[in-house]
C-alpha positions as CSV (number, residue, x, y, z in Angstrom):
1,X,0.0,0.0,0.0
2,X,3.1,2.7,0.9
3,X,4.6,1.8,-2.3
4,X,1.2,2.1,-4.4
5,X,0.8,5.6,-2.7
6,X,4.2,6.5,-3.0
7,X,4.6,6.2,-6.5
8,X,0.8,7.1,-7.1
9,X,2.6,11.0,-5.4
10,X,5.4,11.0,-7.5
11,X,3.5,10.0,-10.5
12,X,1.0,13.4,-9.3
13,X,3.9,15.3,-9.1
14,X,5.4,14.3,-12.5
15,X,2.1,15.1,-14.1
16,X,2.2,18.5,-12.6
17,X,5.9,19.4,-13.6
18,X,5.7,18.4,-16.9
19,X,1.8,20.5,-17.2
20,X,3.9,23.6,-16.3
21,X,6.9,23.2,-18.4
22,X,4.2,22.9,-21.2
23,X,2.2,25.7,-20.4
24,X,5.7,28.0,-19.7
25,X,7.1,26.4,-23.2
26,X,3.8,27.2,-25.0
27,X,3.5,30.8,-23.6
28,X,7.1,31.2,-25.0
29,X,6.6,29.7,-28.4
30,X,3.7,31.9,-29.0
31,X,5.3,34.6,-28.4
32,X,8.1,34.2,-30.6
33,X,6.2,33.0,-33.4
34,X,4.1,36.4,-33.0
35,X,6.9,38.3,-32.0
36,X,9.8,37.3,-34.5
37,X,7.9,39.4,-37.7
38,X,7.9,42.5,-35.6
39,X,11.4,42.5,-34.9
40,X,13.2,44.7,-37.3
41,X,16.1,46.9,-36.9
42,X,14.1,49.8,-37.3
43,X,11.9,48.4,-34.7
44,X,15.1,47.9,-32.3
45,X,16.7,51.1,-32.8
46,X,13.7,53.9,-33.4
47,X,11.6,56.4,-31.4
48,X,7.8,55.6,-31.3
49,X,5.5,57.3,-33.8
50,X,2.1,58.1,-33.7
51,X,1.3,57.6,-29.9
52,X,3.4,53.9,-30.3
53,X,1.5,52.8,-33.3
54,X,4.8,52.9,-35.1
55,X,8.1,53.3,-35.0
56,X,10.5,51.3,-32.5
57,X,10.9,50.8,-28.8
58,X,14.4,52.3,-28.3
59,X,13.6,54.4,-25.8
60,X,11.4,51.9,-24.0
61,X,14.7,49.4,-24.4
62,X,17.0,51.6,-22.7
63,X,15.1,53.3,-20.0
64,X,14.5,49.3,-19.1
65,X,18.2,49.0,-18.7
66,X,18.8,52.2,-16.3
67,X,16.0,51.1,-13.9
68,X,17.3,47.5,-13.6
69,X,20.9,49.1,-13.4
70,X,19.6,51.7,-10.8
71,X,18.2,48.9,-8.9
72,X,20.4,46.0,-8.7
73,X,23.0,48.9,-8.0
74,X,20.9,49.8,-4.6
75,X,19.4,46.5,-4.0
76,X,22.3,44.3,-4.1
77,X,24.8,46.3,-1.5
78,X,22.1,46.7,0.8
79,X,20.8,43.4,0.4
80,X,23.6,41.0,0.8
81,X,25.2,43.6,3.8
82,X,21.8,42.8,5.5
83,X,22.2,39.3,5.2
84,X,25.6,39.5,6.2
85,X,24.9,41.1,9.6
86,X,21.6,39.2,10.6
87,X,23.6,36.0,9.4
88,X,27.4,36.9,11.4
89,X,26.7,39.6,13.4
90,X,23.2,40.1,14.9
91,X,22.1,38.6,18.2
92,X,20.1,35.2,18.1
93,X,16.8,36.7,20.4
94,X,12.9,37.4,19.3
95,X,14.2,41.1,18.1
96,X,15.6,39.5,14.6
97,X,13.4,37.0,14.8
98,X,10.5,39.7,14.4
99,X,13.2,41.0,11.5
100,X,13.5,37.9,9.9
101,X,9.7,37.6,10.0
102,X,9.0,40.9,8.5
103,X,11.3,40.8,5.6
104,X,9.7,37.2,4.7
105,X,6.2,38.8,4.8
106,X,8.0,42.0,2.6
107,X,8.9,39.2,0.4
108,X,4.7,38.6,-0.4
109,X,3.5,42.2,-1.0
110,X,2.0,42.7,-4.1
111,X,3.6,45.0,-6.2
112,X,1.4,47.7,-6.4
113,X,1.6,48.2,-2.4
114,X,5.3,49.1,-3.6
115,X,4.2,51.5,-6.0
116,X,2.1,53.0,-3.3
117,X,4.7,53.2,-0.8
118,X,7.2,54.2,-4.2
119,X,4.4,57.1,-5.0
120,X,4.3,58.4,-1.7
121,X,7.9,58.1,-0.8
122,X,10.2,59.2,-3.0
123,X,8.0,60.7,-5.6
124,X,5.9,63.1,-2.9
125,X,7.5,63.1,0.3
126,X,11.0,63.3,-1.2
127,X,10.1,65.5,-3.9
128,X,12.1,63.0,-6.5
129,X,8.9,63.1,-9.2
130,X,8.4,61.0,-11.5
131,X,12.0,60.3,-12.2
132,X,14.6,56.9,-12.8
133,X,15.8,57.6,-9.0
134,X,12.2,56.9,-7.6
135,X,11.7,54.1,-9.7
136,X,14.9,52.4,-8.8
137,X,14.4,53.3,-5.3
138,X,11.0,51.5,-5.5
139,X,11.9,48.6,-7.6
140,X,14.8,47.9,-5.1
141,X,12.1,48.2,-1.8
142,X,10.5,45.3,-3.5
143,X,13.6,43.1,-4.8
144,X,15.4,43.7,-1.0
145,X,13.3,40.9,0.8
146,X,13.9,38.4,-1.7
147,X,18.2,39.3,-2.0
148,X,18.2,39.0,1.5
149,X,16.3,35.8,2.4
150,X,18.0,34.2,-0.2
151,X,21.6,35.5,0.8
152,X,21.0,35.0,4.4
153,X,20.5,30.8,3.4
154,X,23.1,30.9,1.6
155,X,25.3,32.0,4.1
156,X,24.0,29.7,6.9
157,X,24.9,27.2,4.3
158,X,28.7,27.3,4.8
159,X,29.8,25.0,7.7
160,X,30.6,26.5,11.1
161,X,34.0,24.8,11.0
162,X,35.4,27.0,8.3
163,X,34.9,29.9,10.9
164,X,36.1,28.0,13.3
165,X,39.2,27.4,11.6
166,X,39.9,30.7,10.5
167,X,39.4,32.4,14.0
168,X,41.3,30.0,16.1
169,X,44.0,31.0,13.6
170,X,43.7,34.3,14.8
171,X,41.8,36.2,12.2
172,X,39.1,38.6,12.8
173,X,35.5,38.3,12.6
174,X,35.2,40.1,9.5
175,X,38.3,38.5,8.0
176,X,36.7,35.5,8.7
177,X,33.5,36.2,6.8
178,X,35.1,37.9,4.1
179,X,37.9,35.2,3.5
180,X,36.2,31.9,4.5
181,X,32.3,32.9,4.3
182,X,31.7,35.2,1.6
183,X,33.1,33.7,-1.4
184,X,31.6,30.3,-0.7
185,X,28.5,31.9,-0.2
186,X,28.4,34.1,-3.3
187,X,27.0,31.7,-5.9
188,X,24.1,31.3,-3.8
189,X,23.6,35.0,-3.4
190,X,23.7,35.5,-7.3
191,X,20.7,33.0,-6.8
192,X,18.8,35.3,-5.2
193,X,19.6,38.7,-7.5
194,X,18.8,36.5,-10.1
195,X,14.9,36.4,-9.1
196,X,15.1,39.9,-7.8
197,X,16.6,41.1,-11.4
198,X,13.5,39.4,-13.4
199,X,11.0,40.4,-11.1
200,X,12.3,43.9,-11.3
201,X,13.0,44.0,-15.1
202,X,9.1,42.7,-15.8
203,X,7.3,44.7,-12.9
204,X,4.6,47.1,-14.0
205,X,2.6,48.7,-11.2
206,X,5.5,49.6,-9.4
207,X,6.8,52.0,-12.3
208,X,3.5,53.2,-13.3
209,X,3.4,54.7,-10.0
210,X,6.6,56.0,-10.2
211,X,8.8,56.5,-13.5
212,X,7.2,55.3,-16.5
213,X,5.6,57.1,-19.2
214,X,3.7,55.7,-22.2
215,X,5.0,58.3,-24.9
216,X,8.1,59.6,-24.0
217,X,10.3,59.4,-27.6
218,X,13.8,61.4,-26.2
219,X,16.1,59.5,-23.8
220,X,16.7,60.7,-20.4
221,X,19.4,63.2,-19.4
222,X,19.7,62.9,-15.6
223,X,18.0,60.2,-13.3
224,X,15.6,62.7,-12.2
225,X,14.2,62.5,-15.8
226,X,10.9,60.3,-16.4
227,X,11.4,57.3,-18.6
228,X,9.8,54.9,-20.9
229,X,9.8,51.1,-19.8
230,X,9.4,48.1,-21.5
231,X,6.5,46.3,-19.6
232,X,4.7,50.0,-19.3
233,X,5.0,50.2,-22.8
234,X,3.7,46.6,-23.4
235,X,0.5,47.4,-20.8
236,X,-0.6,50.3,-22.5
237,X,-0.6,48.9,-26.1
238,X,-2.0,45.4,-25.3
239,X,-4.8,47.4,-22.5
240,X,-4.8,50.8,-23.5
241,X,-4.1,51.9,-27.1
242,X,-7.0,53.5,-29.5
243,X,-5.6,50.7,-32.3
244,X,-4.8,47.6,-30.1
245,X,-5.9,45.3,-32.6
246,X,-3.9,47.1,-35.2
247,X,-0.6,47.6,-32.9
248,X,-0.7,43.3,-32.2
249,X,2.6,43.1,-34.0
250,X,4.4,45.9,-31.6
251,X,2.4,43.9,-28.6
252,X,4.2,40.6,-29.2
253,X,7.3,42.5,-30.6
254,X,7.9,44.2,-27.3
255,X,6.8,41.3,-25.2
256,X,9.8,39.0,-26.8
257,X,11.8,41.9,-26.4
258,X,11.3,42.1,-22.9
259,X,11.8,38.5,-22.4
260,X,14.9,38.4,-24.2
261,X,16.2,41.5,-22.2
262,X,15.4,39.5,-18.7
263,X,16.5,36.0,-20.0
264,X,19.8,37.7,-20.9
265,X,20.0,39.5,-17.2
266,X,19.5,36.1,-15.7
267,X,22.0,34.0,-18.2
268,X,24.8,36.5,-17.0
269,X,24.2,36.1,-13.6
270,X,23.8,32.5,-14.2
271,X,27.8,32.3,-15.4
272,X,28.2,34.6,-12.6
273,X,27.0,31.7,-10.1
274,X,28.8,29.2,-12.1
275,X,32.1,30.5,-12.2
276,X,31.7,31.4,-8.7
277,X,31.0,27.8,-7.7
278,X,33.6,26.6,-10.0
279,X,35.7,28.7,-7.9
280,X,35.0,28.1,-5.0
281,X,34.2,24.5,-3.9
282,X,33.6,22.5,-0.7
C-alpha cells in the first residue's frame, strides 16, 4: 500500500511538472512566433511614432536597462550587507526574529503596495517626481526581501567549522567572513539577485506609479528624468491603445523583447553563479 501511494505521489507530481513546463514552453513559443515578424532593426533602434503605433521601442529598451541598473545597484549592497549582519553579526533573540519575519512577509506584497509606498515616498515626500531615481528606489524596496532571504540561506549554508578554523587561527571576525564565508556563499547570493533582477525587469505597477511614461520618444538626461519602460509600454498597447488590434505586431514584438532582455539579465548572472561555484568548492 506505501509503495502504491508512493509512487501514485510522485506520479502526481510528475504530471504537474511536466503540465507547467508545457504551459511555460507554449507561452514562450507563442510569443516568438508572434513576435519574430515584428522585430526589425528599425523596430530595435527607433523612437515611437504616432502615440506607439509605429516606430521602434528604443527608448522603452534603454530606460528598461537604467531602472534594472539603478536597482540592482541599490538593492544588491544593501541586500547582501543585510544578510551578512543578521547572518554573522546580529544577536540570536525574538528582536531578529520579528526581523526575519518581517522581511519574509516584505517578500509577499504585491507589487502595487510598492508603487504605493514608491508614490508616496520618493516621488511626494521626497520630492524625487516622477523620475529613474524613484523608480529604482521603488523597484529595489521590492527586490530587497527576496536578496536577503535568499543571501542570508546561503550563508548559513557554509559550515561553522570554516569559521572555526579561520578564528582559532587568529583572524578577525570580519576576516573570517570575508575570506572563509563570503566567497563560498556568493553563488548562492547571485541565486537570489537573479529572481530579484527578473522580477524587477518585468514589474509594471511599481513604475507606473513611479517612473514610467507611455510616450516619451527622447532619452533621459539625468536620473531625475521620467522614462519609458518596456512592460509600461507593453500594458498600454495590449490594455490601453486607441488601435490595439492594429498595434498586435508591436504587442508581441515588445513582449519577446522584454523576455529576451530578462533571459539575458538572468543568463549573465547565471555564469556569474557558475564560475563562482567553479571557484570556490567545498
Amino acid at each position: 500500500m506505501n509503495a502504491f501511494c508512493d509512487k501514485f505521489c510522485f506520479g502526481l507530481m510528475r504530471l504537474v511538472t511536466y503540465l507547467v513546463v508545457l504551459a511555460v514552453g507554449y507561452i514562450i513559443f507563442d510569443i516568438i512566433r508572434h513576435g519574430l515578424p515584428a522585430i526589425s532593426w528599425e523596430f530595435l533602434s527607433a523612437a515611437p511614432r504616432r502615440s506607439g503605433a509605429a516606430g521602434g521601442i528604443f527608448p522603452a529598451i534603454v530606460g528598461t536597462l537604467y531602472l534594472v541598473g539603478g536597482t540592482i545597484a541599490i538593492a544588491l549592497p544593501l541586500g547582501m550587507g543585510s544578510a551578512v549582519y543578521l547572518s554573522e553579526y546580529a544577536d540570536k533573540n525574538r528582536f531578529t526574529e520579528l526581523i526575519r519575519l518581517a522581511i519574509i512577509t516584505l517578500a509577499g506584497v504585491p507589487s502595487i503596495v510598492y508603487g504605493l509606498f514608491g508614490l508616496g515616498l520618493f516621488v511626494l515626500f521626497f520630492k524625487f517626481g516622477a523620475s529613474i531615481v524613484a523608480g529604482s528606489l521603488t523597484l529595489a524596496c521590492m527586490i530587497l526581501p527576496t536578496i536577503i532571504v535568499a543571501s542570508e540561506e546561503a550563508l548559513h549554508a557554509v559550515p561553522q567549522a570554516y569559521r572555526d578554523a579561520s578564528l582559532a587561527l587568529g583572524a578577525t571576525k570580519w576576516q573570517t567572513i570575508r575570506t572563509n564565508v563570503l566567497p563560498y556563499s556568493l553563488s548562492g547570493m547571485i541565486t537570489g539577485a537573479i529572481l530579484g533582477i527578473g522580477r524587477a525587469a518585468g514589474e509594471t505597477a511599481p513604475i507606473l506609479l513611479t517612473v514610467a511614461a507611455f510616450f516619451l520618444p527622447k532619452l533621459p538626461k539625468s536620473v531625475f528624468d521620467q522614462v519609458m519602460a518596456l512592460p509600461y509600454h507593453l500594458y498600454i498597447l495590449a490594455t490601453q491603445h486607441p488601435e490595439a488590434e492594429k498595434v498586435r505586431p508591436l504587442q508581441y514584438g515588445t513582449a519577446l523583447v522584454l523576455l529576451a532582455l530578462v533571459l539575458g539579465l538572468s543568463l549573465i548572472a547565471i555564469i556569474l553563479r557558475m564560475h563562482f561555484r567553479k571557484k570556490y568548492r567545498w
